[in-house]
N, CA and C of each residue as an Amber inpcrd file, in Angstrom:
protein
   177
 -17.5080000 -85.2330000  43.7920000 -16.3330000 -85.3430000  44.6370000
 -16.1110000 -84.0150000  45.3570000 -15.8030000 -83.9220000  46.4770000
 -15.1700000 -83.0760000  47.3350000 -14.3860000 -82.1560000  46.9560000
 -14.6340000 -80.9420000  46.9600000 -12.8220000 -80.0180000  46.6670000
 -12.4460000 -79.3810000  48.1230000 -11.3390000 -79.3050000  47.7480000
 -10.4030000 -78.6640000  49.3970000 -10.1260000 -77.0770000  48.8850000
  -9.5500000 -76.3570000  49.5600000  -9.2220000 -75.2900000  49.5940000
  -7.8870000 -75.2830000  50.0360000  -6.6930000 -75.4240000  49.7270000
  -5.9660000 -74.9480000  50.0160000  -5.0420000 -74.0790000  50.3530000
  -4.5690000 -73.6670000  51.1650000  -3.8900000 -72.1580000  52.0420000
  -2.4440000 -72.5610000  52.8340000  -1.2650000 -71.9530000  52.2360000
  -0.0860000 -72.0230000  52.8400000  -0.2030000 -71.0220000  53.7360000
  -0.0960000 -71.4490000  55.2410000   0.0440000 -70.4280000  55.8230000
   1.9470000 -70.2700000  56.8450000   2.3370000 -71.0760000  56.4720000
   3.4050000 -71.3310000  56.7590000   4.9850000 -71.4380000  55.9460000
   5.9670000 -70.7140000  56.0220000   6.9850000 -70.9370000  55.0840000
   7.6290000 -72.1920000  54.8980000   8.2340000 -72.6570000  53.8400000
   8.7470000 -73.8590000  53.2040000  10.6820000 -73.8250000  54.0450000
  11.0550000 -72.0450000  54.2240000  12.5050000 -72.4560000  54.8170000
  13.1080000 -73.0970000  55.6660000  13.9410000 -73.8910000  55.5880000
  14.5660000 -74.8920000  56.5990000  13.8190000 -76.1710000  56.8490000
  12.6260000 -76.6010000  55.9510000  11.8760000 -77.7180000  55.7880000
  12.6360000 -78.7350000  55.0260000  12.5400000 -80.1890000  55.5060000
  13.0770000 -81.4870000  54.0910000  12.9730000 -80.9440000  53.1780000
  13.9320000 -81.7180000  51.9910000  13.3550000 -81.3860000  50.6290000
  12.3230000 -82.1150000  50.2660000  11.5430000 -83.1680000  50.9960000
  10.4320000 -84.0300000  50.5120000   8.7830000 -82.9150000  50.6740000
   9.4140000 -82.1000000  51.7500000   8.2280000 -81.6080000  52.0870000
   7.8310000 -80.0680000  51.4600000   9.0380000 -80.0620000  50.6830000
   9.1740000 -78.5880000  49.6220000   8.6530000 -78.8170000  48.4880000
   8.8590000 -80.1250000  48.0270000   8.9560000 -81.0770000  46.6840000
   7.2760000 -81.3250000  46.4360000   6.6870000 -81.5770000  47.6710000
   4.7420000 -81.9720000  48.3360000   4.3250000 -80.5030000  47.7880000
   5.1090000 -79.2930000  48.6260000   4.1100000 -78.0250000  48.4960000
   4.3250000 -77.8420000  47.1950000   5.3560000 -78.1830000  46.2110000
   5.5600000 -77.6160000  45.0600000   4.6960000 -78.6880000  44.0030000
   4.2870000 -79.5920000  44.5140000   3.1900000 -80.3560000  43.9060000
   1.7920000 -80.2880000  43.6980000   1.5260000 -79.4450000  45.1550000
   0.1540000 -78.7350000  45.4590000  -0.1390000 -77.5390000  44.5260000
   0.5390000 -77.0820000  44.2740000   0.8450000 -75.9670000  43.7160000
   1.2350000 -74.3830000  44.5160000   1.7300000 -74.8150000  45.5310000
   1.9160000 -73.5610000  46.5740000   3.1040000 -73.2300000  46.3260000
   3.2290000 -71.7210000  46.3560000   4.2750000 -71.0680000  46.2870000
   4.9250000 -70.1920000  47.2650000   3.6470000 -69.2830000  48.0920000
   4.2510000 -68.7310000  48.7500000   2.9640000 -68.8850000  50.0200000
   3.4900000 -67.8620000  51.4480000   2.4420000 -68.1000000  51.8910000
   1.1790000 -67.1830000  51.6420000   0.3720000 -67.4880000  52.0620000
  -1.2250000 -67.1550000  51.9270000  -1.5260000 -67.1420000  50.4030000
  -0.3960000 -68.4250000  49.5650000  -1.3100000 -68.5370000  48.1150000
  -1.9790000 -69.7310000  48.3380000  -3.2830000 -69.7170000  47.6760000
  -4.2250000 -70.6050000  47.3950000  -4.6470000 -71.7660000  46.6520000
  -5.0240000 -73.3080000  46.3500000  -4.8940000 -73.8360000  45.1210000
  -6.4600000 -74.2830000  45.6670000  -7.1540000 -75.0380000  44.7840000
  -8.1610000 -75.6250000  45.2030000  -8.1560000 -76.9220000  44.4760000
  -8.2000000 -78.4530000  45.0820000  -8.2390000 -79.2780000  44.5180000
  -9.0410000 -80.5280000  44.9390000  -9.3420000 -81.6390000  44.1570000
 -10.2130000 -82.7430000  44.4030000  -9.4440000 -82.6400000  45.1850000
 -10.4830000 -83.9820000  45.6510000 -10.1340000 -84.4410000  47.5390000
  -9.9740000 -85.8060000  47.0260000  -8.7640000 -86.2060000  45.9390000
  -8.5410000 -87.3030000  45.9280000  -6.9500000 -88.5580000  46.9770000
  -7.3190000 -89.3990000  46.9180000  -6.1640000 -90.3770000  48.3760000
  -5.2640000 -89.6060000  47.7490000  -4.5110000 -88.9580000  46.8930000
  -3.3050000 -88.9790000  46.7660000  -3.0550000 -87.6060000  47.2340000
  -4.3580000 -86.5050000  47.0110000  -4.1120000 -85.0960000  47.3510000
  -4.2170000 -85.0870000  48.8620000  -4.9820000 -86.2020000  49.4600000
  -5.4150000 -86.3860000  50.8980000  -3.7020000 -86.3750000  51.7710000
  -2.9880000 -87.4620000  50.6690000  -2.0530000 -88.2830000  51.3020000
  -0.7760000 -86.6420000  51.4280000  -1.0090000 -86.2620000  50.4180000
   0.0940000 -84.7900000  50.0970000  -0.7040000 -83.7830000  51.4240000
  -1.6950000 -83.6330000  51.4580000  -1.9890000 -82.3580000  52.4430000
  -1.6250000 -83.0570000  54.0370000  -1.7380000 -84.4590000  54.3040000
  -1.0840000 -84.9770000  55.5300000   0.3040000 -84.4480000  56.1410000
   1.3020000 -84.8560000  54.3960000   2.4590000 -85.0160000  54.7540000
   2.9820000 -83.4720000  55.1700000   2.1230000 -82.1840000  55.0660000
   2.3790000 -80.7810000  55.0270000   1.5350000 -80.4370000  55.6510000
   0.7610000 -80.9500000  56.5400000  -0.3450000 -80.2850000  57.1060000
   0.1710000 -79.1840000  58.3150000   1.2070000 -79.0580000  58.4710000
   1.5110000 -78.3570000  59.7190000   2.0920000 -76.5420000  58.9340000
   2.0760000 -77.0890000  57.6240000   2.4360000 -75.7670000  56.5790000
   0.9590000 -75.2110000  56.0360000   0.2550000 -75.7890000  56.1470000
  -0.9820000 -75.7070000  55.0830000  -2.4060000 -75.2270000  56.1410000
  -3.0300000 -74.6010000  55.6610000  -4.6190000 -75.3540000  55.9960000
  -5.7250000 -75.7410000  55.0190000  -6.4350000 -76.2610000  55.2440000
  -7.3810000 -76.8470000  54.7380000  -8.8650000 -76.7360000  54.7640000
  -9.7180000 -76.2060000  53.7150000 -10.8810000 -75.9280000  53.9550000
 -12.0680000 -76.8060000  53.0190000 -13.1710000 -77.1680000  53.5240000
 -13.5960000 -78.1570000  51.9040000 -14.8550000 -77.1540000  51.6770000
 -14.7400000 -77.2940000  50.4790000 -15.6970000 -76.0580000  49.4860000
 -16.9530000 -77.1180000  49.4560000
């Protein structure tokens, strides 16, 4: 299976709480921290809903 790379490059302030609730699921905390995870539908479906906070790299 696929892994992603994940990278907040964007702050969480003044965002929904749905979309604070996503990064805090990813495991992001701040920006330019990192998580790396399968590339499974549900992590797919979470990096969509934040993609404009995030980037994405596949290892």
């Amino acid at each position: 299976m696929a892994k992603l790379l994940i990278k907040q490059v964007r702050s969480t302030i003044k965002r929904p709480a749905n979309q604070k609730k996503v990064m805090e699921s990813l495991g992001l905390r701040k920006i330019n921290h990192q998580v790396e995870h399968d590339a499974t539908p549900s992590i797919l479906g979470m990096v969509n809903k934040v993609k404009h906070l995030v980037s994405v790299t596949e290892i």
